[in-house]
N, C-alpha and C positions, 0 to 999 in steps of 0.2 A: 161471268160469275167471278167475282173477288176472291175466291178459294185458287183458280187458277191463273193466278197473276204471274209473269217471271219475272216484275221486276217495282223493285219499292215505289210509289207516287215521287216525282218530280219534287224535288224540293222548296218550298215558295218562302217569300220576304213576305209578301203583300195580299193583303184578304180585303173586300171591299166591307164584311162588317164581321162580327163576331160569327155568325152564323157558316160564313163561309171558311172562317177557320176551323170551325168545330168541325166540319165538312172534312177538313183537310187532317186534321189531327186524330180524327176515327179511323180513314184510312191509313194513315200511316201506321197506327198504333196497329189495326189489323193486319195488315201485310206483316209486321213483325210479330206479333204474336200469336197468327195463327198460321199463318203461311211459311215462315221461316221459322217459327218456333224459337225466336228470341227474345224472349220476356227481357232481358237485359236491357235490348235496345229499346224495345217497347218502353220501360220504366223512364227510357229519357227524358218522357214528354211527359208524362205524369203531372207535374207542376204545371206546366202549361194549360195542360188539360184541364184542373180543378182551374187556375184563375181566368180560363176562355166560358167556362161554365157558369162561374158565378156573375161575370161580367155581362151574360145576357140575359135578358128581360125574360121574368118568369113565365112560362110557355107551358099548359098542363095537356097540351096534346101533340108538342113537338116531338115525332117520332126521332129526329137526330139528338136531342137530348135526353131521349130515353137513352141511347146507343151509349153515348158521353159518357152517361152516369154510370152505364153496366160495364164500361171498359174500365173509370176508374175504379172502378169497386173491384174489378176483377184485381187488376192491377196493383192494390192497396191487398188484396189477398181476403176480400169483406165477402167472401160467395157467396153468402144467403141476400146480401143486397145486392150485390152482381145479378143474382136468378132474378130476384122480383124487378130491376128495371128493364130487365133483357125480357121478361115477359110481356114488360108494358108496351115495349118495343116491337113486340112480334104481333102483338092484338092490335096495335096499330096500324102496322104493315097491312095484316090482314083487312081491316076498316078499309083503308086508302085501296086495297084490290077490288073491293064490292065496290066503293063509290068510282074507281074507273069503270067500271061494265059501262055502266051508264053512259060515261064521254064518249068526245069523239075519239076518233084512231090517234090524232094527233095529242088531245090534250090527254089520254091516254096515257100515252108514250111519255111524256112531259113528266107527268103524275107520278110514274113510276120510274123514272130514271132513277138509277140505283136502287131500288126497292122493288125488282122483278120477283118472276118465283123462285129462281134461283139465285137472289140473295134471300129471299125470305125462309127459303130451304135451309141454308150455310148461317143463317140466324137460330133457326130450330137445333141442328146439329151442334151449333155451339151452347145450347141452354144445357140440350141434353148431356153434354159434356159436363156443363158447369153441377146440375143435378145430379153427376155421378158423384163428382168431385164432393163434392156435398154429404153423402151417403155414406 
């Protein structure tokens, strides 16, 4: 679970495509933002983050760019569009759990790497935060 991490993602130069930065840039942004609770450092990547986003190919079911979107939003201080892509983001998740039932144990496991129940948990926890926040 990404909630109990002790220690920030590895720091990287090199992504094989856009996708695997956004990968890399969700985590970090998380670890700092919800885990250490430092929106400052979090904000560093911000710009990054908006042009790793726009640079990839429109994707209307990619669960890691729902993520992207609900961290800049958050980030940018937009909550009501922070909620709706962090929503999108969790009924996603939830999708990709129903159609793993189905695989095998292996593609399973593949499927869900990083998107268990306990990220999909610490995904919920963070709407309903955002929801407050909102209120």
């Amino acid at each position: 679970m990404l909630l109990q991490a002790h220690a920030p993602p590895k720091t990287r130069r090199a992504f094989s495509n856009g996708w695997d930065e956004l990968d890399y840039l969700c985590k970090k942004i998380r670890y700092w933002l919800y885990l250490e609770k430092r929106s400052d450092i979090a904000r560093r990547y911000l710009n990054r983050l908006d042009r790793t986003l726009k640079a990839l190919p429109k994707n209307s079911v990619a669960i890691l760019r729902e993520e992207g979107l609900a961290l800049l939003y958050e980030l940018r201080g937009e909550t009501t569009k922070a909620i709706k892509h962090r929503r999108k983001e969790i009924e996603r998740m939830q999708q990709l759990h129903k159609e793993a039932r189905s695989a095998t144990k292996n593609s399973a496991a593949y499927m869900l790497r990083d998107r268990n129940l306990s990220d999909l948990e610490d995904r919920r926890a963070v709407l309903k935060a955002l929801e407050r926040e909102a209120s």
